[in-house]
C-alpha positions as CSV (number, residue, x, y, z in Angstrom):
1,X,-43.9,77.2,-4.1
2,X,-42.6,77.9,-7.9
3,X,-40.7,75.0,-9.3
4,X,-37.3,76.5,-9.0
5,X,-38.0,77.0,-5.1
6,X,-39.0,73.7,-4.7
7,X,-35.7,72.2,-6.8
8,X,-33.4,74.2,-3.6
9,X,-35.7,72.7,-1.2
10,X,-35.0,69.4,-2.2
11,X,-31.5,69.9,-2.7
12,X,-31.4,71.2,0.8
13,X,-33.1,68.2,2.4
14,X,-30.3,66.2,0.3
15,X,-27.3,68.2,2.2
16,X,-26.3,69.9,-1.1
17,X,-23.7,72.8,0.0
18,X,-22.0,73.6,-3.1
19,X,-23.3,74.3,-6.8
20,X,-21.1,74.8,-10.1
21,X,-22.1,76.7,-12.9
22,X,-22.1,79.2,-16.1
23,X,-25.0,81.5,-15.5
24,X,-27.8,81.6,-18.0
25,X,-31.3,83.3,-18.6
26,X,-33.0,80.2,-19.2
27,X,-32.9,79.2,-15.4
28,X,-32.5,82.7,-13.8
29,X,-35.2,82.3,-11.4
30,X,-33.5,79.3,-9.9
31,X,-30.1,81.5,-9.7
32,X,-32.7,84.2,-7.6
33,X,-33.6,81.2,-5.4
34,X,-30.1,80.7,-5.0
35,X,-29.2,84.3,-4.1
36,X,-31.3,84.1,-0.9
37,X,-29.9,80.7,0.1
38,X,-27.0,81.3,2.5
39,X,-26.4,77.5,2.8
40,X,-25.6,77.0,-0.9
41,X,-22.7,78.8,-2.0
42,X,-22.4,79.2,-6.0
43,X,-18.8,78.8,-7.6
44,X,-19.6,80.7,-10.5
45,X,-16.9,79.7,-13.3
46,X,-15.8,80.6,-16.6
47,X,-16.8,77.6,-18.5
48,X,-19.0,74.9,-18.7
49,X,-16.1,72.0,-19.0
50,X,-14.4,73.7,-16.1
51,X,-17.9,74.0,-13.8
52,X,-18.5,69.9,-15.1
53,X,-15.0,69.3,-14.2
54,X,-15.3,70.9,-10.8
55,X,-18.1,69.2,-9.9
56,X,-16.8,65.8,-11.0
57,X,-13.8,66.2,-8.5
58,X,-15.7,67.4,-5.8
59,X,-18.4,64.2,-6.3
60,X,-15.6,61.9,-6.5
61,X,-14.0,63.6,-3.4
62,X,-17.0,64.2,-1.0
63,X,-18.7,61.0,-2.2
64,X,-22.0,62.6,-2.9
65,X,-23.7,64.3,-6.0
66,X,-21.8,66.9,-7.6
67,X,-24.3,69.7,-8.5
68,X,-23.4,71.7,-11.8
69,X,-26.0,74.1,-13.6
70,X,-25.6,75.4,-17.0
71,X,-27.9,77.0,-19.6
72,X,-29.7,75.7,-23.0
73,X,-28.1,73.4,-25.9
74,X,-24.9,75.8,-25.7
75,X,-24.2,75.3,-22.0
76,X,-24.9,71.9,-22.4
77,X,-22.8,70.8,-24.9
78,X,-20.0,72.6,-23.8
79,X,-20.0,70.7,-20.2
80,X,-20.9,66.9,-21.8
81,X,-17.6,66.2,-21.9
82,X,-18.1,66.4,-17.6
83,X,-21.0,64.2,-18.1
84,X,-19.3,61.5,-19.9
85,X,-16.4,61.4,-17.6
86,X,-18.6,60.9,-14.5
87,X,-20.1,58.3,-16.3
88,X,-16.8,56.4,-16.9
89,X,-15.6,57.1,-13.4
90,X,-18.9,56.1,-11.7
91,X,-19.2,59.7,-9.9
92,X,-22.1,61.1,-8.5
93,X,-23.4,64.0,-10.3
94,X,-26.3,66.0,-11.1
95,X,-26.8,68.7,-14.0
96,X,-29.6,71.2,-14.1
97,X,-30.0,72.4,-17.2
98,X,-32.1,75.1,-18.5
99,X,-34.5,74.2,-21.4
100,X,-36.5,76.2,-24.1
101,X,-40.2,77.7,-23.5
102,X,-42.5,74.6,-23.9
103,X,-44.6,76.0,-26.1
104,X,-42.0,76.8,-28.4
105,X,-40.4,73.3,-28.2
106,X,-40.5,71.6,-31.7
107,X,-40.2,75.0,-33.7
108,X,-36.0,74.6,-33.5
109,X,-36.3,77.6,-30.9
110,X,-33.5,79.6,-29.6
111,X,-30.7,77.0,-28.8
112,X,-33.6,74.5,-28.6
113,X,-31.8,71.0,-28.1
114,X,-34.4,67.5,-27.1
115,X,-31.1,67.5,-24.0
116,X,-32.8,64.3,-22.7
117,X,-31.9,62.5,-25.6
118,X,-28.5,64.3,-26.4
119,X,-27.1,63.2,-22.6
120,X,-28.9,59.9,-22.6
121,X,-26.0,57.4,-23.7
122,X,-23.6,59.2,-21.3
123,X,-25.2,60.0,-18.2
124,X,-27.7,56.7,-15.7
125,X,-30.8,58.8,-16.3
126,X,-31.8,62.0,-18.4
127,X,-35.2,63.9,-18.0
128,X,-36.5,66.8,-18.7
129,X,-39.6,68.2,-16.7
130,X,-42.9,69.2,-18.4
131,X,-44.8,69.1,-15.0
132,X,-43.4,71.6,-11.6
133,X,-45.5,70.0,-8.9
134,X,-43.3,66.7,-10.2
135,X,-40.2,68.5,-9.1
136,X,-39.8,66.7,-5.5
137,X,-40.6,63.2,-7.3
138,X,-38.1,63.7,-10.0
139,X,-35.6,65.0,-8.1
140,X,-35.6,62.4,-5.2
141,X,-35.3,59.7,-8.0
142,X,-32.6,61.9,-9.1
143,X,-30.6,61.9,-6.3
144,X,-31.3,58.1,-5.7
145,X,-30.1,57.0,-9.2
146,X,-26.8,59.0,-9.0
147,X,-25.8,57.6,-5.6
148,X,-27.2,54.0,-5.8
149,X,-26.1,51.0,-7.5
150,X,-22.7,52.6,-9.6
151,X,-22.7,55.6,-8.8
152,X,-22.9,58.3,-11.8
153,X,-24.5,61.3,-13.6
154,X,-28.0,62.2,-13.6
155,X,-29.2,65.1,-16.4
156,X,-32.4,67.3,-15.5
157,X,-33.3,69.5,-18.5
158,X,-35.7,72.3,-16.9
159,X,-37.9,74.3,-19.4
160,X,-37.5,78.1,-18.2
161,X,-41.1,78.8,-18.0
162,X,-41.8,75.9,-16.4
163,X,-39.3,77.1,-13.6
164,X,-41.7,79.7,-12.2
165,X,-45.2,77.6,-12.5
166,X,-46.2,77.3,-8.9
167,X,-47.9,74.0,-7.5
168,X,-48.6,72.3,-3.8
169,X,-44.9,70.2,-3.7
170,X,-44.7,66.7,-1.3
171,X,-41.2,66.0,-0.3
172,X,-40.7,62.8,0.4
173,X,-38.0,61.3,2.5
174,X,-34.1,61.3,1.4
175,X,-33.9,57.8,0.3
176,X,-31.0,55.9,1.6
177,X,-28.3,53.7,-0.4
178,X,-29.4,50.1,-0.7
179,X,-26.2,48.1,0.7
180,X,-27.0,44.5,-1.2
181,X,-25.0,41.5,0.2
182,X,-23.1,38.4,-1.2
183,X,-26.0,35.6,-0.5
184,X,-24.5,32.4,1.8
185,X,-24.6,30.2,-1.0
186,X,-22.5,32.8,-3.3
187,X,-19.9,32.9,0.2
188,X,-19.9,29.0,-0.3
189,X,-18.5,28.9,-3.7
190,X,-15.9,31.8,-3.2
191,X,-14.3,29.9,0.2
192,X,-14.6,27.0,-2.6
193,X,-12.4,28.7,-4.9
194,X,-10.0,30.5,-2.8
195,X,-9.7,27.1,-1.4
196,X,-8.0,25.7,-4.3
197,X,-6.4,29.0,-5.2
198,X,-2.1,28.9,-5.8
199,X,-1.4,32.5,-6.5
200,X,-4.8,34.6,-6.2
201,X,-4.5,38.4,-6.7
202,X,-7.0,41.0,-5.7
203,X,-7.6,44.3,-8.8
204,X,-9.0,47.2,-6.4
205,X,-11.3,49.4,-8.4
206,X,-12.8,52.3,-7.6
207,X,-16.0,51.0,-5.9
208,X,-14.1,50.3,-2.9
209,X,-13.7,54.4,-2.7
210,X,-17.7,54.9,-3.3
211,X,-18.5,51.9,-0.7
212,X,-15.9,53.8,1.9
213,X,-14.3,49.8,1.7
214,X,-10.8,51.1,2.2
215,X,-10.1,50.0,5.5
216,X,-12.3,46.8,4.9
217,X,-9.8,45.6,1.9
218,X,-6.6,46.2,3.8
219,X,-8.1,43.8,6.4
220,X,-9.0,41.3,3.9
221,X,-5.9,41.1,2.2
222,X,-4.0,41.1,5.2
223,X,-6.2,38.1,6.6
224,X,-5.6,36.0,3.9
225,X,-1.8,37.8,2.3
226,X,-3.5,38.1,-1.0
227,X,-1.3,41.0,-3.0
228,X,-3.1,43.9,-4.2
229,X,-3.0,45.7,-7.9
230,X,-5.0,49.0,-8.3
231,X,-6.9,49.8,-11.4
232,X,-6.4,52.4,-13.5
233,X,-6.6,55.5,-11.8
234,X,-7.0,54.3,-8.2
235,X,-4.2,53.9,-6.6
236,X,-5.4,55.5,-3.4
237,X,-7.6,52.5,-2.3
238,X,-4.7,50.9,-0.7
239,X,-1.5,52.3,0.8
240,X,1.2,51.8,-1.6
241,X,3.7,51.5,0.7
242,X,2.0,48.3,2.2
243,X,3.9,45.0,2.0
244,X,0.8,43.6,0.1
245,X,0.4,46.8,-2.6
246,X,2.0,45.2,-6.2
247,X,1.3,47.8,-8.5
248,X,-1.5,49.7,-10.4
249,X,-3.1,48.6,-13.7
250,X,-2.4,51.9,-15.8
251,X,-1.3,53.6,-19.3
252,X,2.1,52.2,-19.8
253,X,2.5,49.8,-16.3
254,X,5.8,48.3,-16.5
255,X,5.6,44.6,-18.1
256,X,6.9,43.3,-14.3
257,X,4.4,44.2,-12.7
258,X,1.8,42.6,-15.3
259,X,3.4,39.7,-15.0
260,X,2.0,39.5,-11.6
261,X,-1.6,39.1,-13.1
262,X,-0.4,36.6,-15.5
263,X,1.0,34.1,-13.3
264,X,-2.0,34.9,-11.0
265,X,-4.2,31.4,-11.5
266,X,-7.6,33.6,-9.5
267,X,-8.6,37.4,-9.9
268,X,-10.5,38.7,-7.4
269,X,-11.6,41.6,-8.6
270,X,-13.3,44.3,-6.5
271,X,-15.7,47.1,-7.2
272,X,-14.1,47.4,-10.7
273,X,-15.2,47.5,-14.4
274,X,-12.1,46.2,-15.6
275,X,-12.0,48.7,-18.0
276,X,-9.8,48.6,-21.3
277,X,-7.1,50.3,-19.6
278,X,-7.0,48.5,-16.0
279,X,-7.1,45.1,-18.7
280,X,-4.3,46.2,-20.8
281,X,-6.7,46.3,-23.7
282,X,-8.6,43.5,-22.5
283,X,-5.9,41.1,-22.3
284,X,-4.5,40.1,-19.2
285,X,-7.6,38.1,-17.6
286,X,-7.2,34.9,-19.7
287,X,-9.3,31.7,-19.8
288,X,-6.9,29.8,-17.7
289,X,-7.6,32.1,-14.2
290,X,-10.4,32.3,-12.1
291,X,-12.8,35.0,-11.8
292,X,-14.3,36.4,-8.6
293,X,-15.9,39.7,-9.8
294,X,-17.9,41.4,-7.1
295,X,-19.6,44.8,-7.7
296,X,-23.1,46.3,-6.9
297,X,-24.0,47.2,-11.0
298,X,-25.7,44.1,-12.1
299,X,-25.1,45.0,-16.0
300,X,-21.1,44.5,-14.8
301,X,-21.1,41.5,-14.0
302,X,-19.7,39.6,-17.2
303,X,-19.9,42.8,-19.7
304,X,-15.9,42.3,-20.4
305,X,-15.2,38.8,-18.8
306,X,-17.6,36.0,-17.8
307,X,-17.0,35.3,-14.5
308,X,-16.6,32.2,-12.8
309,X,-18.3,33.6,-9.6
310,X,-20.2,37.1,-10.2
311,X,-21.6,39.0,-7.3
312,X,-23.9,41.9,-7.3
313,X,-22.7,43.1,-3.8
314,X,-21.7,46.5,-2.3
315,X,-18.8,45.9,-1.7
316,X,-17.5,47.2,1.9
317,X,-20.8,44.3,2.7
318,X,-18.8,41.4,0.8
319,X,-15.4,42.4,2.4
320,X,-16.8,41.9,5.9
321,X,-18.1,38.8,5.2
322,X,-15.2,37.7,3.3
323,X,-13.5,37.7,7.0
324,X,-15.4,34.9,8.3
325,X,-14.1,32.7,5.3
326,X,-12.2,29.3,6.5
327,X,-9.5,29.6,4.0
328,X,-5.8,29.3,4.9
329,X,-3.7,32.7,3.1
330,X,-0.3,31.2,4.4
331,X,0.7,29.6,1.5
332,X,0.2,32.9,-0.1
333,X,3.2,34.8,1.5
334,X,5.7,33.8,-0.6
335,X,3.8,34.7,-3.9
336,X,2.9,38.0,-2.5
337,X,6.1,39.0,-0.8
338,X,7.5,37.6,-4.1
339,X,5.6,39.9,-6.3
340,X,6.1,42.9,-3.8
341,X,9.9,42.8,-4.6
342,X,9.3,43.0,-8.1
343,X,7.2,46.2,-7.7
344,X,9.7,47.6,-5.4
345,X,12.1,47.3,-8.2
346,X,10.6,49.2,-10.8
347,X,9.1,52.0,-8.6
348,X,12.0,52.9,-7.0
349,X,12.4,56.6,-6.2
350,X,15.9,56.9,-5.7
351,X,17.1,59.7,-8.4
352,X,20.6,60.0,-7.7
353,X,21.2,58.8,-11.3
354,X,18.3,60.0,-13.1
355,X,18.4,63.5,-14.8
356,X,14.6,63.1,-16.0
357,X,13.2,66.2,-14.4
358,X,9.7,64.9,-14.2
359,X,11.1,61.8,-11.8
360,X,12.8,64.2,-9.7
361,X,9.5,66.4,-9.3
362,X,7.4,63.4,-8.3
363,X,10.4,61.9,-5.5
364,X,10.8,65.4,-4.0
365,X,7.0,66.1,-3.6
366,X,6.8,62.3,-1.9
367,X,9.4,63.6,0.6
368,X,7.8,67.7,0.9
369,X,3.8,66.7,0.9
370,X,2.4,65.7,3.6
371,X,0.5,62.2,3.3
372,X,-3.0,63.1,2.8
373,X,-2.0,65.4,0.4
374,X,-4.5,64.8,-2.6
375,X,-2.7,65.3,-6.1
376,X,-5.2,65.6,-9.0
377,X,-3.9,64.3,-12.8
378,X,-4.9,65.9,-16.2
379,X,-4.8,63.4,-19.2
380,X,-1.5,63.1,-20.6
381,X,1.9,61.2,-20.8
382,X,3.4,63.3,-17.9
383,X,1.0,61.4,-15.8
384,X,2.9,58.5,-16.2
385,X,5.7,59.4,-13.8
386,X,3.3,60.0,-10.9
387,X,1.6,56.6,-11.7
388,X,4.9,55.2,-11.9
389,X,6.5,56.2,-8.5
390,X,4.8,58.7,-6.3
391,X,3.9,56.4,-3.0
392,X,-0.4,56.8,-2.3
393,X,-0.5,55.9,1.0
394,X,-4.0,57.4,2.3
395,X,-7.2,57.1,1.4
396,X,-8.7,59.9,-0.7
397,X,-5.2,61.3,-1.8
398,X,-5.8,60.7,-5.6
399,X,-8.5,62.0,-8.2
400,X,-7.7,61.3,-11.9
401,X,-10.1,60.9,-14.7
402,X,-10.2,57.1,-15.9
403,X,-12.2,58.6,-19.0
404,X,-8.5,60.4,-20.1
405,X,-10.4,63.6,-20.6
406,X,-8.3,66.5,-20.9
407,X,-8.3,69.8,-19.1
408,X,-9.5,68.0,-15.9
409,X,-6.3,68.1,-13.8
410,X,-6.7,71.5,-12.5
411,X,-10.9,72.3,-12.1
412,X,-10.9,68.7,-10.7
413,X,-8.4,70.2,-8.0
414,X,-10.6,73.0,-7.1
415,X,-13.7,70.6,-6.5
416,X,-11.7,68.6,-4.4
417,X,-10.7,71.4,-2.3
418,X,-14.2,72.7,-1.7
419,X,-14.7,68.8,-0.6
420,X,-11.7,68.5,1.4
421,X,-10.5,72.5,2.6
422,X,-8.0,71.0,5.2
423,X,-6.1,68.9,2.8
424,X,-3.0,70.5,0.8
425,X,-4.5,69.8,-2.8
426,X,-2.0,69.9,-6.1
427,X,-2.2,69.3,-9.8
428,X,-0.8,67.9,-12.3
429,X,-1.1,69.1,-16.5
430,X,0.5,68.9,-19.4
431,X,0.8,72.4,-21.6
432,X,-2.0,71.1,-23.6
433,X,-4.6,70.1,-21.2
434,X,-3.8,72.9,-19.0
435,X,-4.5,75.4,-22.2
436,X,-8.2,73.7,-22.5
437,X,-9.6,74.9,-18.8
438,X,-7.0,77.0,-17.8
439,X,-9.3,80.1,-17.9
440,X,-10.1,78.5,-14.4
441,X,-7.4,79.8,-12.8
442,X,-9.5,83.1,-12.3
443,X,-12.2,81.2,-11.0
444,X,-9.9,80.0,-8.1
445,X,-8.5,83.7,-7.3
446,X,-12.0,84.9,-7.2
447,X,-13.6,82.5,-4.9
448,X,-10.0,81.8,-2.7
449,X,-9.6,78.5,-4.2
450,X,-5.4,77.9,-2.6
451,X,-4.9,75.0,-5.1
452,X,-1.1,74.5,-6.7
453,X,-1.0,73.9,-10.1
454,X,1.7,72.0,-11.8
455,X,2.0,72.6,-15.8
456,X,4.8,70.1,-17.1
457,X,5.4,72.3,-20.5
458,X,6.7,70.6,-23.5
459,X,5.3,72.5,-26.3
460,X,3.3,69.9,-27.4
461,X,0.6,67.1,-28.1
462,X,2.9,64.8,-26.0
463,X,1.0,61.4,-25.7
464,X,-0.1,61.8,-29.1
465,X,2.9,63.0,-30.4
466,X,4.7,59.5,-28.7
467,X,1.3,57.4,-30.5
468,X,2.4,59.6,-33.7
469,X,6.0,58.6,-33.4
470,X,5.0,55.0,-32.7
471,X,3.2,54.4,-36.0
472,X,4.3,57.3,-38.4
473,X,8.1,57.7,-37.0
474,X,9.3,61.7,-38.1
475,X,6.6,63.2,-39.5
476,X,5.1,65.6,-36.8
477,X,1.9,66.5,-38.1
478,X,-0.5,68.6,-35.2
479,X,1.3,67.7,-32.3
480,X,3.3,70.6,-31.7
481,X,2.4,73.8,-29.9
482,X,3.2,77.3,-29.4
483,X,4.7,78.9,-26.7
484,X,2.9,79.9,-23.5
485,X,4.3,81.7,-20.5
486,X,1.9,79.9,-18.1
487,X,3.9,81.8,-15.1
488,X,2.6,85.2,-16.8
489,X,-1.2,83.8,-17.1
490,X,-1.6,82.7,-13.8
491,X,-0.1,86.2,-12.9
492,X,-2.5,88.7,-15.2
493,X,-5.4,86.6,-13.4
494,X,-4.2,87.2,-9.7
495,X,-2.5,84.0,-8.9
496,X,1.6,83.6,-8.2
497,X,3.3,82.6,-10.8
498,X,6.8,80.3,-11.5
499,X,8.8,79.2,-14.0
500,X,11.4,76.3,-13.2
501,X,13.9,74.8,-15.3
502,X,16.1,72.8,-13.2
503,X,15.1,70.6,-10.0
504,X,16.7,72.9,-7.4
505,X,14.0,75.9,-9.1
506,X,11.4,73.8,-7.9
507,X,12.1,72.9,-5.0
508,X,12.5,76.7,-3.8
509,X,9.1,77.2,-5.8
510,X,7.1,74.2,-4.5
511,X,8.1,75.3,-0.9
512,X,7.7,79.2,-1.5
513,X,3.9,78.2,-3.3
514,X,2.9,75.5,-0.3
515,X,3.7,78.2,2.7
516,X,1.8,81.1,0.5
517,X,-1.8,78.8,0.8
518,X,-2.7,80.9,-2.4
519,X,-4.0,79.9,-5.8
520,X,-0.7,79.6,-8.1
521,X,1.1,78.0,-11.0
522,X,4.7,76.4,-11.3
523,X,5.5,76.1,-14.9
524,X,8.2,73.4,-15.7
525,X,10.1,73.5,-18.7
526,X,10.4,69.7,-20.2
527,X,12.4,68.3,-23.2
528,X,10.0,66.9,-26.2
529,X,12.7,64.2,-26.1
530,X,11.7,62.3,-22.7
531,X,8.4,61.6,-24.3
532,X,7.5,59.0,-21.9
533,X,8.7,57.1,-18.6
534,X,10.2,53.9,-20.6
535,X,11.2,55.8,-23.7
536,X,12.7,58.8,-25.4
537,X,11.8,59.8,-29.4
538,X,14.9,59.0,-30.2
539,X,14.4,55.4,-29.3
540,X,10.6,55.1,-30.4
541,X,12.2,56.0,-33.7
542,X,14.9,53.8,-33.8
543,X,12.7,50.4,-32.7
């Protein structure tokens, strides 16, 4: 078979059933292969960021490779920014790209880019294929790096003439995902530990999602009473409305809830990178506490922090055994009920006295959603109020990008939809993320995409705006934007369409949108002024 048959075979065998892209002559016959492939359906979009994007959320949803395709150094570039943000957020993904004639590679051909090299410090592996009967190796490894180990992207630059050579292909089998576990001796020194252990807390990261450890970690912590703090961006790994949940590790956590990592005296930490944001810019683990850190990437284990015990482990494997532990969690009630009041306090929903529209958007959609619900976040400060107090209570309910890439909010939505078409999906943007991939919209009207898509509109640049404010107090330089009616965009391009100034507006549109099960928009008008959850401009300025 030609090389671009043989690259849907595989993908077949794999159980790939949806494929993102911006069509492109340099792999058309793979798009013919495609054409005659009922089982694959193609969500053809109107950007490369947007397909990246879409195939990032559905990766991160369905837990298996995102598939985007996208033409030449053009296509590329434009959907790197989706690369690097399945990097950071240790999603499966795989991009096909096509690649200039080999023969006229080195003569700076038409959009001629060496893409193996451009993608290599942002993506686990990046190849490009010289030979087609390789196909069926290549993209078996392919599949096995994005999947195995921390999970991520895989780039597969595909020279368009190469596409239609022809060669005998061997499949081999689908390889499965190694599962390592924490040796006896490694079990030894954490029962060790924990043993001496006053006020141990447990940072959830996002490998518990990839190792499908969610309902492994609730029996864990409920075992021993160890409270629980999510990182940054995954607040979904354990029900936020359990007795044990303290709080997640985010942009702008309230200092109460970081105090419960700094009294902590051992941090378990749990299929986590503990990233720069999830460590409040590397701060809160100090050299007094004890780390456990277990994940399955070996080059983790003590890039940020040296830990006292490091595990390479999958870590739904380490939670089971981690039940078999002789270690007494009573003494631990206290501390965690202790630090479960404190969240309480500062996540509170009640907005009887709170005129902050944002609040009262996240409290009513609490009460109105049902709880599997999954809400998807662009980048931005509006973010904060969703981080801050709307309760995650199931498992895949959340997908945000830890990278804080913007214009991911609402293509992220659709991919999580095609991952999860029974679930009632919503988004969240600010004006100016929304403005980068909103082009999108279309995209979701075309293929029947029923994804609600909420645009908190401020006119501007907020987060930087607030950073602006912070260091260079009154002089607005770039932050502030134009007006946009997004309720007439998402109209010209065959969506519904709202515009909501007041809380009672929203209501009847939230409810009017969710019984409709059609693509649409609800565009909220915000005040520059509440710039953030803990502060106005007006105070920024005057501290």
């Amino acid at each position: 078979m030609t090389a671009a048959q043989a690259i849907i075979a595989y993908m077949k065998k794999e159980g790939v059933r949806k494929v993102f892209c911006v069509p492109g002559e340099s792999y058309l016959p793979v798009l013919d292969v495609l054409h005659d492939e009922p089982s694959i359906d193609v969500i053809s979009t109107r950007h490369e960021g947007g397909a990246a994007f879409m195939a990032e959320g559905y990766g991160k949803s369905a837990l298996k490779p995102g598939i985007v395709f996208a033409t030449r150094a053009v296509g590329a570039a434009n959907l790197s920014i989706g690369v690097h943000t399945a990097y950071q957020d240790s999603t499966p993904m795989i991009v096909f790209l096509g690649q200039v004639h080999r023969t006229f590679r080195g003569r700076e051909g038409f959009q001629e880019v060496d893409l193996d090299q451009y993608f290599r410090h942002i993506a686990k592996w990046a190849v490009e294929v010289d030979d087609a009967k390789r196909i069926p190796e290549i993209l078996q490894r392919a599949f096995r790096i994005a999947t195995s180990g921390r999970p991520g992207p895989v780039v597969v630059a595909l020279p368009e003439d190469m596409l239609l050579e022809e060669a005998n292909m061997q499949f081999g089998p689908v390889t499965s995902r190694p599962k390592p576990a924490p040796s006896q001796n490694e079990m030894g020194y954490i029962e060790k530990l924990l043993t001496l252990a006053q006020k141990p807390v447990i940072i959830a990261g996002g490998g518990i999602k990839s190792a499908q450890a969610e309902d492994d970690l609730l029996a864990f912590a409920e075992k021993y009473e160890i409270p629980v703090l999510a990182a940054f961006r995954r607040q979904d790994v354990f029900s936020n409305n359990h007795p044990l949940y303290v709080g997640h590790l985010g942009l702008g956590t309230d200092k109460k809830i970081l105090q419960t990592v700094n009294q902590a005296d051992v941090v378990i930490a749990l299929g986590t990178r503990l990233s720069e944001v999830t460590t409040q810019d590397y701060s809160i683990i100090t050299p007094d506490k004890k780390l456990i850190h277990i994940t399955i990437d070996y080059d983790t284990i003590g890039k940020v922090y040296a830990p006292d015990i490091g595990i390479v482990a999958d870590v739904k494997e380490a939670l089971q055994l981690f039940m078999h532990m002789d270690v007494d969690g009573t003494p631990w009630r206290r501390w965690a009920d202790t630090r479960r009041q404190v969240f309480e306090e500062v996540s509170s929903l009640d907005v009887l006295a709170d005129d902050v529209i944002n609040k009262r958007i996240i409290a009513y959609m609490a009460k109105k959603l049902p709880e599997h619900a999954l809400l998807t976040t662009d980048a931005g400060n509006f973010a904060g109020w969703l981080h801050a107090f709307y309760p995650f209570q199931k498992k895949h309910t959340y997908v945000g990008p830890t990278s804080g890439a913007m214009g991911y909010g609402m293509p992220a939505a659709l991919g999580a939809k095609l991952a999860f078409p029974e679930k009632t999906v919503v988004s969240l943007s600010g004006d100016g993320g929304f403005m980068m991939t909103g082009q999108e919209l279309e995209t979701a009207v075309r293929h029947n995409i029923p994804v609600l898509s909420l645009v908190f509109n401020n006119n501007m640049y907020g987060t930087i705006r607030m950073h602006q404010e912070m260091h260079y107090p009154e002089k607005v330089e770039a932050t502030d934007l134009g007006d946009v009616s997004f309720k007439d965009l998402a109209i010209s391009m065959g969506a519904d369409g709202y515009i909501v100034r007041t809380i009672e507006a929203f209501e009847a549109a939230f409810d009017q949108a969710l019984q409709k099960q059609k693509p649409a928009v609800i565009e909220i008008i915000t005040t520059k002024e509440h710039i953030s959850v803990s502060s106005t401009i007006t105070q920024i300025r005057d501290r």
